[in-house]
C-alpha positions in Angstrom: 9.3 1.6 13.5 7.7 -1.7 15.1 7.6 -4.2 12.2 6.7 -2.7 8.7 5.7 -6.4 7.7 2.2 -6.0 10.1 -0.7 -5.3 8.7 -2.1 -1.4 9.5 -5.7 0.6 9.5 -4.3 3.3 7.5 -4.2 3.4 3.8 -0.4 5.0 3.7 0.6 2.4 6.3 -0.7 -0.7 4.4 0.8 0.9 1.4 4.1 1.7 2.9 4.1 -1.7 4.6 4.1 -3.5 1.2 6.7 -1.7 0.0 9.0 -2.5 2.5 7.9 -6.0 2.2 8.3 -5.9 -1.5 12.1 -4.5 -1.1 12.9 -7.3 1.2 12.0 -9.5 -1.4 14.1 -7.9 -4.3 17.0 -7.3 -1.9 19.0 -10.5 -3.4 17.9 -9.6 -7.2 19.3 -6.0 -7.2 22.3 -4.8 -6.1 21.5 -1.4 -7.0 19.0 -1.2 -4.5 21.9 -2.3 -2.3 24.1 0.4 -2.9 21.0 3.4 -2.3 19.7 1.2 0.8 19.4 2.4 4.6 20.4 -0.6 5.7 23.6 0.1 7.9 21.4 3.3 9.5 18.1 1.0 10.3 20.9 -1.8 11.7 22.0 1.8 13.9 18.7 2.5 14.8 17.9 -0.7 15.9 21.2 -1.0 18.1 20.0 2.0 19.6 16.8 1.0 20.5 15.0 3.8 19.0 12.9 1.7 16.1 10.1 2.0 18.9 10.4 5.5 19.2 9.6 6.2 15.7 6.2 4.8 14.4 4.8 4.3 11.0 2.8 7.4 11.3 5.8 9.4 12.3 7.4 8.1 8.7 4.3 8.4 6.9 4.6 12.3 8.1 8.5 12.7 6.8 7.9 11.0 4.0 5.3 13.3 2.8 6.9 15.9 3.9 10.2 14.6 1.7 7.3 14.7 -1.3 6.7 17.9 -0.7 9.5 19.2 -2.5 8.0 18.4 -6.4 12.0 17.6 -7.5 11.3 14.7 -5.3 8.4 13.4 -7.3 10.5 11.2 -9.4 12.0 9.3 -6.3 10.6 5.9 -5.5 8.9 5.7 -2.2 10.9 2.9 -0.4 13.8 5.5 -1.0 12.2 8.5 0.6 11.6 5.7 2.9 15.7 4.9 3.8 16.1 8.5 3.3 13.7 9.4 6.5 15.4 6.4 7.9 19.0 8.2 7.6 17.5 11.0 9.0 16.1 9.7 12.0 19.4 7.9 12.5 21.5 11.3 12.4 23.0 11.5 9.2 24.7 14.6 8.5 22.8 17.3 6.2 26.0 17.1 3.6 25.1 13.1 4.0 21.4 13.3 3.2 21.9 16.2 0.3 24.2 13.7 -1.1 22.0 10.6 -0.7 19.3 12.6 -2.1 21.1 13.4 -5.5 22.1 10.3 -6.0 18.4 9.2 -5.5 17.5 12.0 -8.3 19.9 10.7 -10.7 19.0 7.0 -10.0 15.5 8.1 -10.6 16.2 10.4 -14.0 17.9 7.5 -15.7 
């Protein structure tokens, strides 16, 4: 996962970087954001050592493969974002169908 905050040669990767840096800029403004984030799973990750295992191209690829079901359309990218990031941390497949329909309802509102 390196550090989202670089800059990157890929379109997806610049875009995806600016995301993250734009939700690390709203992450004091809105607590909703708090309650749908990934943060205790990245903080996992990260204890784990394994953010350097998985590289922006490696989310890039999940997350457009999390697109590629059309019900997920409506979803926000920085939370197909923390839902890749539960995923690589080992969240349970109850967990992440969960996650995911909260995401849809967040998103439908």
């Amino acid at each position: 996962m390196g550090n989202p905050y670089t800059l990157h040669d890929d379109s997806k990767e610049i875009y995806l970087s600016g995301i993250l840096e734009r939700l690390r800029l709203l992450k004091s403004e809105k607590p909703l954001i708090d309650s749908l984030s990934c943060r205790d799973e990245y903080k996992f990750l990260l204890e784990e050592g394994k953010p350097g295992d998985i590289t922006m191209a490696d989310m890039i690829t999940s997350i457009d493969r999390f697109y590629g079901n059309n019900k997920n359309l409506v979803i926000p990218i920085v939370f197909a974002y923390c839902y890749n990031i539960k995923k690589f941390a080992g969240v349970s497949e109850e967990e992440l169908i969960s996650y995911r329909n909260k995401l849809l309802a967040f998103s439908n509102e």
